[in-house]
ZAMARGU-4260 file (C-alpha; in steps of 0.2 Angstrom, whole numbers, plus 5000, padded with zeros to 4 digits):
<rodrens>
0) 5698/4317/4877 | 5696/4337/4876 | 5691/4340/4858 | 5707/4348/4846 | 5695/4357/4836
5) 5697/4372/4842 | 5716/4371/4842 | 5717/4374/4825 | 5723/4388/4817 | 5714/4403/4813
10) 5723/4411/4802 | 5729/4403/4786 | 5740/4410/4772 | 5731/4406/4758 | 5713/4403/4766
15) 5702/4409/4753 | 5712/4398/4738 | 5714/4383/4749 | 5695/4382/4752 | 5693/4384/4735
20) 5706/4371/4729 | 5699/4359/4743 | 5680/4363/4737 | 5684/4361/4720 | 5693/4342/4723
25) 5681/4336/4736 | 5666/4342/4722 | 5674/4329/4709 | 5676/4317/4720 | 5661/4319/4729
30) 5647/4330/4721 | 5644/4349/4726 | 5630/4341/4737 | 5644/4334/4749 | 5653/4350/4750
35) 5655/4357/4769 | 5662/4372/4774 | 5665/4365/4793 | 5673/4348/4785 | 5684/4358/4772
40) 5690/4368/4786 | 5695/4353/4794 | 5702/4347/4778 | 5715/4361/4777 | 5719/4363/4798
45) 5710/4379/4803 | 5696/4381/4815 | 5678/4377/4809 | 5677/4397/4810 | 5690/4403/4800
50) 5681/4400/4781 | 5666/4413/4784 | 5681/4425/4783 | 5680/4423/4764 | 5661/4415/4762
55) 5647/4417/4776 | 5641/4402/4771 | 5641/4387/4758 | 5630/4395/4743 | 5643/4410/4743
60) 5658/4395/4742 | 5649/4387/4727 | 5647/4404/4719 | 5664/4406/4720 | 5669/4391/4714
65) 5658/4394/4700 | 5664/4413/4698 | 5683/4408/4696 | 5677/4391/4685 | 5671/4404/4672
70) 5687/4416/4674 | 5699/4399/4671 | 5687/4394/4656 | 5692/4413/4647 | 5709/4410/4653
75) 5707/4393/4644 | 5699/4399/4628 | 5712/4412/4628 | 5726/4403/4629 | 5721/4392/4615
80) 5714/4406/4603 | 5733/4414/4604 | 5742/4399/4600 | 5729/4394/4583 | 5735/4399/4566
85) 5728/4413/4558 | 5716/4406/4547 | 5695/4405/4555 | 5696/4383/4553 | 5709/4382/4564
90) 5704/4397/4576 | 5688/4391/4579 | 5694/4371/4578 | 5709/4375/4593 | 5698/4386/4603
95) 5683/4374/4604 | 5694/4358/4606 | 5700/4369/4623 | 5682/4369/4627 | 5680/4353/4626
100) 5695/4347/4638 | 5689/4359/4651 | 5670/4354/4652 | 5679/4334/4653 | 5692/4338/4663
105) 5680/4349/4676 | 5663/4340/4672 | 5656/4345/4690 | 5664/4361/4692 | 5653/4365/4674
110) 5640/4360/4679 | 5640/4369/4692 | 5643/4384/4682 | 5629/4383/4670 | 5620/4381/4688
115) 5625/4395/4696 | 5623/4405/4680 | 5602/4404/4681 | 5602/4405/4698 | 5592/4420/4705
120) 5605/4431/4715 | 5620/4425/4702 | 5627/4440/4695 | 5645/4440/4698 | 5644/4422/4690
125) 5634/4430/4676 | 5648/4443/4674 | 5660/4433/4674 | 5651/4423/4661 | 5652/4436/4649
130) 5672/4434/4644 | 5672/4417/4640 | 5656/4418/4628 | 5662/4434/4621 | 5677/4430/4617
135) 5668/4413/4605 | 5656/4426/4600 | 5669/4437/4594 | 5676/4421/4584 | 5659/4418/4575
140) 5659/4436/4567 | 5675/4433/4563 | 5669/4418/4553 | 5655/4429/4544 | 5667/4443/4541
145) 5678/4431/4530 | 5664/4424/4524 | 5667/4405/4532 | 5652/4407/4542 | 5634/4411/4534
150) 5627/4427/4540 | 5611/4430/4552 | 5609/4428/4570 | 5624/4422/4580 | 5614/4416/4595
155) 5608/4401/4583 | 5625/4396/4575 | 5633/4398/4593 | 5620/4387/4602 | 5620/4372/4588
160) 5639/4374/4591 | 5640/4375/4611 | 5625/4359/4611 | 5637/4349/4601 | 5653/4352/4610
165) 5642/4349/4627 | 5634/4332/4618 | 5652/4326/4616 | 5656/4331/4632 | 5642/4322/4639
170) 5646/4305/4632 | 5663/4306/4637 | 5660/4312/4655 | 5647/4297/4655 | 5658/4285/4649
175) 5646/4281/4636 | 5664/4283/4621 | 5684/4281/4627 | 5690/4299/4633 | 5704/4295/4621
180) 5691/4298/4609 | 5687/4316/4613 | 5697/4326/4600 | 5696/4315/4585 | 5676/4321/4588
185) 5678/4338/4590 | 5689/4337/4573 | 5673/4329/4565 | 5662/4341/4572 | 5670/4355/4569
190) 5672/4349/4551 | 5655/4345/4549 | 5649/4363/4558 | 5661/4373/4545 | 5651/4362/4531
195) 5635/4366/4539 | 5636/4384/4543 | 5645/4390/4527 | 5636/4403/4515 | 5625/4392/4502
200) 5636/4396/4484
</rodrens>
């Protein structure tokens, strides 16, 4: 039987977000470990040729996907930061609950994020890195401009933050506590951080 592989297509209308897509589905599923350029190609009907159009080879797909996690994550962060009322609690209350259903709903696509961010040779990741943890920096001088936040470095306040929201995360993503858990503790988080990080009267 002649092998059909190299009957398939070439061309593909959509080939670089296809990959993606199918990279991103096979990684939740599978791990990143598993993902293949030559099988995702497969996976979407083209030749085992037509991905290194878009990525010469894997690492340059899972930067990708790590590049476009970090631009959905602003996007995400965004969104949520718009729709809050106007007052810092509920700013900073909606924009981290956000943050929380995306590091649940994409736990391996964070992960390989975070990843991808330290790696040597990461920069467009790191670029695109920088929106999203603007955007909650931004939100914590916002705090200490109305005087909800204390003042001083905001490196500290946002790491005890971010570790908490990834410690929930974690157990959820573990099934350690019930995913229908998730906001009821970011609610008590957040409460207790806005206690905790307050000036001191």
């Amino acid at each position: 039987m002649p092998d059909t592989t190299d009957e398939r297509p070439y061309h593909h209308g959509r080939l670089r977000a296809a990959l993606l897509d199918a990279a991103e589905r096979r990684m939740r599923e599978q791990g990143a470990d598993q993902l293949s350029l030559r099988d995702l190609a497969r996976e979407i009907g083209v030749s085992h040729a037509a991905p290194r159009r878009h990525f010469p080879d894997r690492q340059a797909l899972l930067d990708a996907l790590a590049e476009d996690g970090f631009t959905r994550l602003d996007t995400v962060l965004r969104t949520a930061l718009t729709g809050a009322d106007k007052d810092f609690p509920s700013r900073v209350r909606a924009t981290m609950t956000a943050y929380a259903h995306f590091a649940t709903e994409n736990a391996a696509l964070l992960e390989l994020m975070y990843a991808g961010k330290h790696r040597p040779g990461g920069t467009r990741i790191v670029k695109a890195a920088e929106a999203p943890f603007e955007l909650m920096n931004e939100l914590l001088v916002e705090g200490q401009a109305q005087g909800a936040l204390q003042p001083g470095a905001l490196d500290r306040i946002g790491i005890i933050l971010l570790a908490t929201l990834q410690g929930i995360a974690a157990i959820i993503n573990g099934n350690i506590v019930e995913r229908e858990l998730l906001d009821d503790l970011v609610d008590t988080a957040i409460d207790q951080f806005l206690r905790g990080a307050r000036p001191l009267p």
